[in-house]
C-alpha positions in Angstrom: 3.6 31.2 12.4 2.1 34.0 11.2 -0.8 32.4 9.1 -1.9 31.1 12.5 -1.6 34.5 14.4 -3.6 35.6 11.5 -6.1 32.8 12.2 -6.2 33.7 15.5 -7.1 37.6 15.0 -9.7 36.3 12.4 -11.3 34.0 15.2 -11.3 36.9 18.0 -12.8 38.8 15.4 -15.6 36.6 14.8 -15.8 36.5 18.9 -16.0 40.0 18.7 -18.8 40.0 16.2 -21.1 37.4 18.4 -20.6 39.8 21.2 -20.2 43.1 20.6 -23.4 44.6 20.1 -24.7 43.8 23.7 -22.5 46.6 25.8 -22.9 49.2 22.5 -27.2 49.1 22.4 -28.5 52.8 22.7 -31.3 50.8 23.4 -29.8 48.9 26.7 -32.5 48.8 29.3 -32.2 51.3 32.2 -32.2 47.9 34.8 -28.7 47.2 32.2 -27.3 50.1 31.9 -27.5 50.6 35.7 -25.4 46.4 35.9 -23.0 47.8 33.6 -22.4 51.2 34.1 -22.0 53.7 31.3 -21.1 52.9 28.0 -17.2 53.4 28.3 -17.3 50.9 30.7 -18.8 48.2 29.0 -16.6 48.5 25.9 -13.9 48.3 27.9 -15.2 45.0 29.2 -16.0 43.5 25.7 -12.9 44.8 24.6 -10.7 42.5 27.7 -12.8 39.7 26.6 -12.3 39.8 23.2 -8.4 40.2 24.0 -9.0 36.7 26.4 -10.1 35.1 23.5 -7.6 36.2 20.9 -5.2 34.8 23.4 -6.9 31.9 23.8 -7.3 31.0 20.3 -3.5 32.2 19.7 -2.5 28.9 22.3 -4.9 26.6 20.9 -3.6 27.4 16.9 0.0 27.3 18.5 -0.7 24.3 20.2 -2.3 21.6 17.9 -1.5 23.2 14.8 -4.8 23.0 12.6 -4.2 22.6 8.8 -4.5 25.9 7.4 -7.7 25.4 4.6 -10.9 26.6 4.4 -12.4 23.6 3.4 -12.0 20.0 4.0 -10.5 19.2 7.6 -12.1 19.7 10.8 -9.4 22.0 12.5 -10.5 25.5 11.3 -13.9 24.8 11.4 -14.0 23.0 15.1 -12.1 26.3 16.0 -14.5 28.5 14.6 -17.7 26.6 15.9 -16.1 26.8 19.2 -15.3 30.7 19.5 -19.0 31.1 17.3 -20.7 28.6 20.4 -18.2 30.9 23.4 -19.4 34.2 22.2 -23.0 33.1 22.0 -22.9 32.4 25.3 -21.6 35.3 26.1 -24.6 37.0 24.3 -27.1 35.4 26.0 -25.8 36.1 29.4 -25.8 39.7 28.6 -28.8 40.3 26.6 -31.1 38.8 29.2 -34.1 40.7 28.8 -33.6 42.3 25.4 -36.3 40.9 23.4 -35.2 39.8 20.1 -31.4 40.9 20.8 -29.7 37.9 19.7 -31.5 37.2 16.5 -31.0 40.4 15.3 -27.8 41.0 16.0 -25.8 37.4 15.9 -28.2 35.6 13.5 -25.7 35.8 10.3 -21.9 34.3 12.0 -25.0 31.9 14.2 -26.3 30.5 10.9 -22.8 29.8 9.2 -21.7 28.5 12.2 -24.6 26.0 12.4 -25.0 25.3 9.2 -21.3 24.6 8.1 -20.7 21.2 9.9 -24.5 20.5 8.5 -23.2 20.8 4.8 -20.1 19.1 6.2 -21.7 15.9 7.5 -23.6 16.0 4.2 -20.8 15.9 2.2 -18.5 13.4 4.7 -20.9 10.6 5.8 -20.6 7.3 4.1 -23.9 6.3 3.7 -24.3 9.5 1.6 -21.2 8.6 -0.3 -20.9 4.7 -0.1 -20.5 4.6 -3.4 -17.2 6.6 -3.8 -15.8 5.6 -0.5 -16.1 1.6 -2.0 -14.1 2.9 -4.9 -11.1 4.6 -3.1 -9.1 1.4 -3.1 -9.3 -0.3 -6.6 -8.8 -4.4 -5.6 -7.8 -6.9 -8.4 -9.2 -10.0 -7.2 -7.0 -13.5 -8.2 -6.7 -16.7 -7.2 -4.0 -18.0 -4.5 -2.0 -19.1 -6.9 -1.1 -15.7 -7.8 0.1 -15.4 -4.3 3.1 -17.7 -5.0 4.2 -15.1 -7.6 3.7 -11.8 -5.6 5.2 -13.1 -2.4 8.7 -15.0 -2.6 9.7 -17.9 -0.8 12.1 -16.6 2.0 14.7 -18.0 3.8 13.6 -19.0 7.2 16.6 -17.4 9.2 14.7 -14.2 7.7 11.9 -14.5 9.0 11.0 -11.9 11.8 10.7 -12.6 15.2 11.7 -9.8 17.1 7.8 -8.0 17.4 7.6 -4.5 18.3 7.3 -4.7 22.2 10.1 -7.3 22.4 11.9 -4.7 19.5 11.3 -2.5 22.8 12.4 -3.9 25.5 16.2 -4.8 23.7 16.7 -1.5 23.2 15.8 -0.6 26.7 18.4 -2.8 28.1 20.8 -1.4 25.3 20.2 1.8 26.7 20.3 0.7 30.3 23.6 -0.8 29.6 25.6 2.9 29.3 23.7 4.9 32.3 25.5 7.9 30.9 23.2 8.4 28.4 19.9 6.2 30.1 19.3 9.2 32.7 19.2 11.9 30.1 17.1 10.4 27.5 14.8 7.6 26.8 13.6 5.1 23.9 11.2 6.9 21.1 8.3 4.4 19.0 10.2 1.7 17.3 10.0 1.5 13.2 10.5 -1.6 11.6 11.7 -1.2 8.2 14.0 -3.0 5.6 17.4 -1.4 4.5 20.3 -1.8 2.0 23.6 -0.2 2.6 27.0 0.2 4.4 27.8 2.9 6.9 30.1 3.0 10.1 29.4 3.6 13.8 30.7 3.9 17.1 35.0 4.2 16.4 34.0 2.7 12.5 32.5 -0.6 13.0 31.3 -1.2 10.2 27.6 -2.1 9.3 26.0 -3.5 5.7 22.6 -4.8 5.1 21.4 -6.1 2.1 17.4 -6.0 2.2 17.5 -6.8 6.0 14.7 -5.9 8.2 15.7 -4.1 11.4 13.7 -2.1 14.0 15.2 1.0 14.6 13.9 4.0 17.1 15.6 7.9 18.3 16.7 8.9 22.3 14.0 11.1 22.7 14.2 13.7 26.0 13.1 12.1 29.1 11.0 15.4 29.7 10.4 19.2 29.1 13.6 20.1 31.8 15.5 17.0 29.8 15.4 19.1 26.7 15.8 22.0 28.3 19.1 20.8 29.1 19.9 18.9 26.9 18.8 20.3 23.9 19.9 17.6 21.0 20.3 14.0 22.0 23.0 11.6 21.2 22.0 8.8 18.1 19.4 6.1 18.2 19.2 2.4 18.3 18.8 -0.5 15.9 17.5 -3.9 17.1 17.4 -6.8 13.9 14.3 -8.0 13.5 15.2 -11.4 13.0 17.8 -12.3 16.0 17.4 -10.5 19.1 20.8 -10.7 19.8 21.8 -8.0 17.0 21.8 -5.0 18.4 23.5 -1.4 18.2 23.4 1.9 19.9 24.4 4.2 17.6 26.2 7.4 18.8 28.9 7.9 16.0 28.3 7.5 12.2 30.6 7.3 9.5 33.1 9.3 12.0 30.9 12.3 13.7 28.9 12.4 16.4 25.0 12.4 16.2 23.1 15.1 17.1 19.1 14.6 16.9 17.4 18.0 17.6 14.0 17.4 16.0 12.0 15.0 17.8 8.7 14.4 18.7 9.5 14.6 22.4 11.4 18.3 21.7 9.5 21.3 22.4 8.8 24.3 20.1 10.4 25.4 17.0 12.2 21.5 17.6 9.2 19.7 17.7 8.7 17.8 14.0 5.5 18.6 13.1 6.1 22.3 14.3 9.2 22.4 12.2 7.4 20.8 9.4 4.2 23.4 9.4 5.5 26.9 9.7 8.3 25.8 7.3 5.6 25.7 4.6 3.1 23.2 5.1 0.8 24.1 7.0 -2.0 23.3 4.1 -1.2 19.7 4.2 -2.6 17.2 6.7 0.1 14.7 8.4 0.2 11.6 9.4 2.4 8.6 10.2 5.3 9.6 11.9 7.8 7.0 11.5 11.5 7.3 12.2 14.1 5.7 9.5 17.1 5.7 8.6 18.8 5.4 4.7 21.1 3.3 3.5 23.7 5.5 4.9 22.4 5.5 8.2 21.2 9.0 7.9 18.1 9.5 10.4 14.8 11.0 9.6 11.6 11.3 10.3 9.1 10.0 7.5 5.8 11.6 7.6 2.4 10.9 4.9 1.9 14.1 3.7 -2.5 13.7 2.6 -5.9 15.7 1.7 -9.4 15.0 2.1 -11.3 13.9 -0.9 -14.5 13.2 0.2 -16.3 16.0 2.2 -13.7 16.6 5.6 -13.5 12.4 5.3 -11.7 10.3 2.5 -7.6 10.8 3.6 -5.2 10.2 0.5 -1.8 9.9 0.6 0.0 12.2 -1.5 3.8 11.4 -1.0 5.9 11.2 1.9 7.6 14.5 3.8 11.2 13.8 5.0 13.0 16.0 7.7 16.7 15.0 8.4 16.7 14.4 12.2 20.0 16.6 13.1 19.8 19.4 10.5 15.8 19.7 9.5 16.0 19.7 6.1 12.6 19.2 5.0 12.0 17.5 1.5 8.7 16.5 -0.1 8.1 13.6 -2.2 5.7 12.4 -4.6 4.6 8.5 -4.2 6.2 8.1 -7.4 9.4 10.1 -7.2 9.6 8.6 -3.3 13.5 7.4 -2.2 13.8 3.9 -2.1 14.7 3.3 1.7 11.0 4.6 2.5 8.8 1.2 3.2 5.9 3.0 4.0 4.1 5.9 1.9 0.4 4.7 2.7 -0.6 5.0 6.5 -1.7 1.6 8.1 -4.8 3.7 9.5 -5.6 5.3 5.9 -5.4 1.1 4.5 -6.7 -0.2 6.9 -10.4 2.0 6.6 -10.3 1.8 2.8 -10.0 -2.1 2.8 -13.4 -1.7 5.1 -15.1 0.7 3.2 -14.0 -1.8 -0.2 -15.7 -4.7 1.4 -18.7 -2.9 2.9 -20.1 -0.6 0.2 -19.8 -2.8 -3.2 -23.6 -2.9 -3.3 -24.4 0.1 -1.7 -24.6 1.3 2.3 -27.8 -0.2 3.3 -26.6 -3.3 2.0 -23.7 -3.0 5.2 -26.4 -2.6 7.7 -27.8 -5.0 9.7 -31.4 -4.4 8.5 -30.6 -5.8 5.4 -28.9 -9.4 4.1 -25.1 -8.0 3.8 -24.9 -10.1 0.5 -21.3 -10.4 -0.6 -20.4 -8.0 2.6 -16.5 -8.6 3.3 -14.8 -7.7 6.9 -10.9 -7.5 7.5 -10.1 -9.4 9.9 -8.8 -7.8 12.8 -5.2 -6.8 13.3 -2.8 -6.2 9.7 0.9 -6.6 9.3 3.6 -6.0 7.5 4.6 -8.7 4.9 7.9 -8.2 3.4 9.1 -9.8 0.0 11.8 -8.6 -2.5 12.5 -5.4 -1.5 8.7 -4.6 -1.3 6.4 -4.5 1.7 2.7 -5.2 1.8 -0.1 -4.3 4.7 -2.0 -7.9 5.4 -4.8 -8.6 6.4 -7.7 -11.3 6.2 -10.8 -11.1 4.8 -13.7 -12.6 5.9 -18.1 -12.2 5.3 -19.7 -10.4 7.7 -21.9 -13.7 9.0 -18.1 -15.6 9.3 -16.4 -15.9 13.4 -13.3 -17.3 12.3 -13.3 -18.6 8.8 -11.7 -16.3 5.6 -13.0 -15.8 2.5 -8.9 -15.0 1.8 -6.4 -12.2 2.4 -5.1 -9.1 1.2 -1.9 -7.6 0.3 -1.6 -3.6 -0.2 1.2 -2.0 -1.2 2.7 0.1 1.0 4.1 2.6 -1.0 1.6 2.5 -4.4 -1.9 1.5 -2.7 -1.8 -1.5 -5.5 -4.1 -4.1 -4.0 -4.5 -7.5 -4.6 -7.2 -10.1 -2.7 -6.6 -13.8 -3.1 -9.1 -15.9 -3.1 -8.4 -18.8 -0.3 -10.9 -20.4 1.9 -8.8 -20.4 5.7 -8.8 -19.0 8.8 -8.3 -15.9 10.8 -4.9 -14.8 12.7 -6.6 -15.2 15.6 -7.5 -18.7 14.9 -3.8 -19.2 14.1 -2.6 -18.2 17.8 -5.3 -20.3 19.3 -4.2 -23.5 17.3 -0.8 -22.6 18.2 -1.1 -21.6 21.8 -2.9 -25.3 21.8 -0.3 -27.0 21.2 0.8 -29.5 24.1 4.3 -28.4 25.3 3.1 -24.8 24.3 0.0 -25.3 26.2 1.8 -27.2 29.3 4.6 -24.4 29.6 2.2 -21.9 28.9 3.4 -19.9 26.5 1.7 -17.6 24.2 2.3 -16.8 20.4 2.4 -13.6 19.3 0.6 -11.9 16.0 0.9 -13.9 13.0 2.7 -13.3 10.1 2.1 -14.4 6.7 5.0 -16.5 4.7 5.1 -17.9 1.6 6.7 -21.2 2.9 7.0 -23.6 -0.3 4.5 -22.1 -1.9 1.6 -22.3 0.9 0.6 -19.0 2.6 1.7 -19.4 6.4 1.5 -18.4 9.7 4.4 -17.1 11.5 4.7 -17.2 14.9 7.1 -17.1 18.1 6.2 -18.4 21.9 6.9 -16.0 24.6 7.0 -16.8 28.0 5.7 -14.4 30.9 9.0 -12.5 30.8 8.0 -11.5 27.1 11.0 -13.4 26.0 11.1 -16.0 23.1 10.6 -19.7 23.9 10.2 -21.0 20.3 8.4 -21.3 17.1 5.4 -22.3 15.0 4.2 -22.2 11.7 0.6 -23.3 10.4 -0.9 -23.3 7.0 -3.6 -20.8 6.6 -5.8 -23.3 5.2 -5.1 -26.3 7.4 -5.3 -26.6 11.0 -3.6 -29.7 10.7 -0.5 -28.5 9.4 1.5 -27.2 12.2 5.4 -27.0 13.3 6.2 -25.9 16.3 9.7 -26.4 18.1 12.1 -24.3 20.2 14.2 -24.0 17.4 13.2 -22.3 14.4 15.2 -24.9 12.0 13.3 -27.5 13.6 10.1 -26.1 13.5 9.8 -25.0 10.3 10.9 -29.1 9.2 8.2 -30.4 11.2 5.7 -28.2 9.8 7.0 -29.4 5.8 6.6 -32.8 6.9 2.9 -32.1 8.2 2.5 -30.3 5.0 3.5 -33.5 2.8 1.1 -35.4 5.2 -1.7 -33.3 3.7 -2.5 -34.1 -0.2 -4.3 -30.9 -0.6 -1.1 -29.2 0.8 1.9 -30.2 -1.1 4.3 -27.1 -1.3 3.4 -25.8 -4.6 6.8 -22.9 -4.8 7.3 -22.0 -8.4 10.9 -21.4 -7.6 11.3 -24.9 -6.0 12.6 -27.9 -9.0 11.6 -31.4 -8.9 15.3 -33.4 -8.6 15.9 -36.8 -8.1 20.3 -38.3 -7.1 21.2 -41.2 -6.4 24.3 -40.9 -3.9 25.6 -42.1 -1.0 24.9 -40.8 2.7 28.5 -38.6 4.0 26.2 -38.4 7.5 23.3 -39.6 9.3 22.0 -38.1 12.5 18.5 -38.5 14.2 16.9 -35.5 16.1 13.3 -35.4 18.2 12.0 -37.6 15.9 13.8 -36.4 12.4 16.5 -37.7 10.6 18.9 -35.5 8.8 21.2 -37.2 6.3 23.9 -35.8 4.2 24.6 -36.3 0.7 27.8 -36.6 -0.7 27.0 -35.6 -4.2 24.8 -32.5 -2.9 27.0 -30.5 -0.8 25.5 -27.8 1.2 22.4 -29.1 1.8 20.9 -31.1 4.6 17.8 -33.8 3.7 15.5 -34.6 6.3 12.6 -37.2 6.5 10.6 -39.4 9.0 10.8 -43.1 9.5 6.7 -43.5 9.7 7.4 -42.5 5.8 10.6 -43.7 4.5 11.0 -47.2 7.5 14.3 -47.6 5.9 15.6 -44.6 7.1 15.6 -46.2 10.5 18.3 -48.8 8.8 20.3 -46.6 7.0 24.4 -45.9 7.8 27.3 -43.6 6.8 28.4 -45.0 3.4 25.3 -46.5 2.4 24.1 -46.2 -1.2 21.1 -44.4 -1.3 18.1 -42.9 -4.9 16.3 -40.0 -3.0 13.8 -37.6 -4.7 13.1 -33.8 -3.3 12.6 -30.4 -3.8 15.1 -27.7 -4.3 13.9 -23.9 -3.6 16.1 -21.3 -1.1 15.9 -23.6 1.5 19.0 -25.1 2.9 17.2 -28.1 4.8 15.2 -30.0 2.2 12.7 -32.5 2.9 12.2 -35.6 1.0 10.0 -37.0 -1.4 10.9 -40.1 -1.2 14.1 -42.2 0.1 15.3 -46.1 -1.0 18.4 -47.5 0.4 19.5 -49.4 -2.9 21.6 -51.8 -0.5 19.0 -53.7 1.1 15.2 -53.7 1.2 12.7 -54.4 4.3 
């Protein structure tokens, strides 16, 4: 702390500067002299004040913590402007008719105070700097196809469909389930992240994941008295984001208790960025706090260590800053040299303004204003998310011209860690369109259910639209996918399985649609059917020859389906990819013909 004591002498100083000269003038007015009293008197006075505000800039330093440089981010210099503006006023007060008194003593710490955010906004403002701000985010720009090789198919019992406020609420009620530890602490901001590893918790129940996505969030301190008391608090909790049902709090790991002392809800030398900043970083800006835990099941706290690039704008993420939750070892990464089990080096804030600034500026500022044609202006669409593929994650967004309501130019996927981005060039619509084709959906519509935020799949090949129904409770009600590019191709269903089959058979409705996955292979058997069974409109047959896989069709397409038996002899043709429940291509029942 002592580079922001310093800080604070500096800025009492400068206070001190602004003011002083008012109550030492041998040339004070008899009419001021006579206010004030002799000159003893007044120092005295400037002196208490200039104490005051030495205080005062000690609690605001202590408090929000400015990054310690000169140059660059706000902090120091809003400071400064504030205790130069305070003392000002001060000297104005007290120099009332001393012609001439505050230009000649105040005019040099005045002018640098004025002048500085001046030079500042000069050097910050993008239409000044449209040009570099378009280049902070180099885009390779490929066709959609590419998308089918950057994004893998995934399973659809995978899929996520536990969203952060549902992510939320489980954990509450895992909390609220053992009261012991529900009146001493609460629930801190649920992370979603993907993890690999084994570890044990709670009397050694064991836990492995093998690139499985879970949310997972600390027991902060219910309040100030709460920590006070309490001092560490006992684990966190871990909610799977793809069945709500999973889920764990976690106060034993591999054997010992958990003790979380550094918190965002713990007070002084506990709270995390405190510990993080007089530990040695107070020169670097932070951002992002995230709480995770590696493959071990290790907590910490995962912050984006940045600096300012362009003027006091421009943030760039340098490397994430880990700080073990129980002990507070700090460690500080480059983006290269990052641990594995971090998703998330590259703000969603930081992404989020670049991908603007990318689409805005490529001919230049005024081009982005409404005075002029915005030719070849692209917007992100509203909202981005987290795709996941691999072991990798991406932020998503649309993109769309500034003149477009709903329709997209494409989409974008950034990497999350290396800032690699990559826009794929698809005509479509926005994730906003998506929920309103989905919340139009009859039985959706009748029950009234409403889908949450979209996320993008690569389902066979065709860049898709995730999304689950919840009812008024916030609780899940069902499913739908649609194609990005095709508001006719939808599958919505209480059950996932179900819904995801009815949207491949609306694909294979579509010519232009046709699942295009590399991974999937062209096969065609002929075999004979071990099952039949019909479902909302479906039929699901099982092939002896291809065990492990279930083969699904409609009778509008294949009418002999509506004919066909156990035992029957049967040439189908389909698609393998990862998919467990395979529609067909086509189906003939080699015993008979209609």
């Amino acid at each position: 702390m002592l580079n922001y004591f310093l800080l604070s002498l500096f800025q009492a100083v400068l206070f001190a500067a602004v003011s002083c000269p008012v109550y030492a003038l041998p040339t004070l007015s008899n009419k001021r002299k006579k206010q004030f009293g002799d000159k003893e008197t007044c120092l005295v006075v400037w002196g208490v004040s200039v104490f005051i505000a030495f205080l005062l800039a000690l609690w605001i330093n202590y408090t929000y913590l400015p990054v310690l440089q000169w140059w660059g981010f706000e902090g120091v210099w809003t400071e400064t402007f504030f205790f130069s503006g305070l003392a000002l006023i001060v000297s104005f007060l007290n120099a009332a008719g001393e012609e001439g008194y505050v230009l000649k003593y105040s005019a040099i710490p005045l002018i640098i105070t004025l002048i500085a955010p001046v030079i500042a906004a000069f050097q910050s403002m993008e239409m000044f700097h449209a040009g570099k701000y378009a280049k902070r985010l180099p885009v390779e720009i490929v066709s959609d196809s590419v998308f089918n090789r950057d994004v893998a198919v995934i399973d659809v019992k995978k899929m996520i469909t536990v969203d952060a406020e549902l992510a939320q609420k489980v954990a509450e009620d895992v909390l609220g389930e053992n009261t012991g530890i529900g009146s001493k602490v609460e629930i801190g901001k649920m992370t979603i992240q993907q993890i690999s590893g084994s570890f044990t918790i709670n009397g050694n129940r064991k836990l492995t994941f093998n690139n499985d996505l879970i949310w997972v969030a600390p027991l902060e301190h219910r309040s100030f008295w709460k920590w006070c008391s309490n001092d560490v608090t006992p684990g966190y909790v871990i909610v799977d984001a793809t069945d709500v049902n999973v889920r764990y709090l976690v106060t034993e790991l591999n054997g010992k208790p958990l003790q979380l002392r550094y918190l965002e809800s713990a007070f002084f030398k506990d709270d995390i960025e405190r510990h993080i900043k007089t530990n040695g970083y107070q020169h670097k800006g932070l951002n992002d706090h995230c709480f995770e835990i590696d493959g071990n099941g290790t907590p910490f706290w995962v912050l984006s260590s940045y600096e300012q690039t362009i003027g006091f704008c421009g943030e760039e993420s340098e490397g994430p800053i880990t700080v073990n939750a129980e002990t507070g070892e700090i460690k500080h990464y480059t983006i290269e040299n990052a641990p594995a089990w971090i998703d998330r080096i590259q703000p969603q804030s930081f992404v989020e303004e670049q991908i603007r600034q990318w689409g805005e500026y490529q001919q230049g500022w005024w081009n982005s204003t409404g005075f002029s044609k915005q030719e070849n202006v692209l917007l992100p669409t509203e909202g981005t998310t987290l795709v996941y593929s691999n072991g990798k994650s991406y932020w998503y967004t649309g993109i769309q011209s500034a003149s477009a309501d709903k329709a997209t130019n494409g989409f974008m996927l950034v990497d999350t860690r290396t800032k690699a981005a990559r826009f794929y060039r698809k005509s479509g619509f926005n994730e906003e369109e998506a929920r309103n084709i989905a919340n139009g959906q009859a039985e959706a519509a009748a029950a009234r259910y409403k889908a949450s935020f979209p996320v993008l799949y690569n389902v066979r090949g065709i860049p898709t639209y995730f999304m689950t129904y919840k009812d008024e409770s916030k609780n899940i009600q069902g499913y739908c996918f649609v194609a990005s590019t095709n508001r006719q191709a939808v599958g919505c269903d209480k059950l996932k399985t179900v819904a995801i089959q009815k949207y491949l058979s609306s694909l294979q409705a579509g010519q232009h649609d046709r699942p295009l996955d590399s991974m999937v292979k062209s096969e065609t058997l002929s075999g004979t059917i071990r099952d039949i069974t019909l479902e909302e409109g479906i039929y699901y047959i099982l092939l002896q020859e291809k065990a492990g896989y279930e083969f699904t069709g409609k009778s509008i397409n294949f009418p002999e389906l509506k004919w066909s038996q156990k035992g029957n002899k049967v040439k189908v043709t389909f698609e393998l990819g990862e998919e467990k429940v395979v529609p067909l291509n086509s189906f003939d029942n080699i015993e008979f013909e209609i």
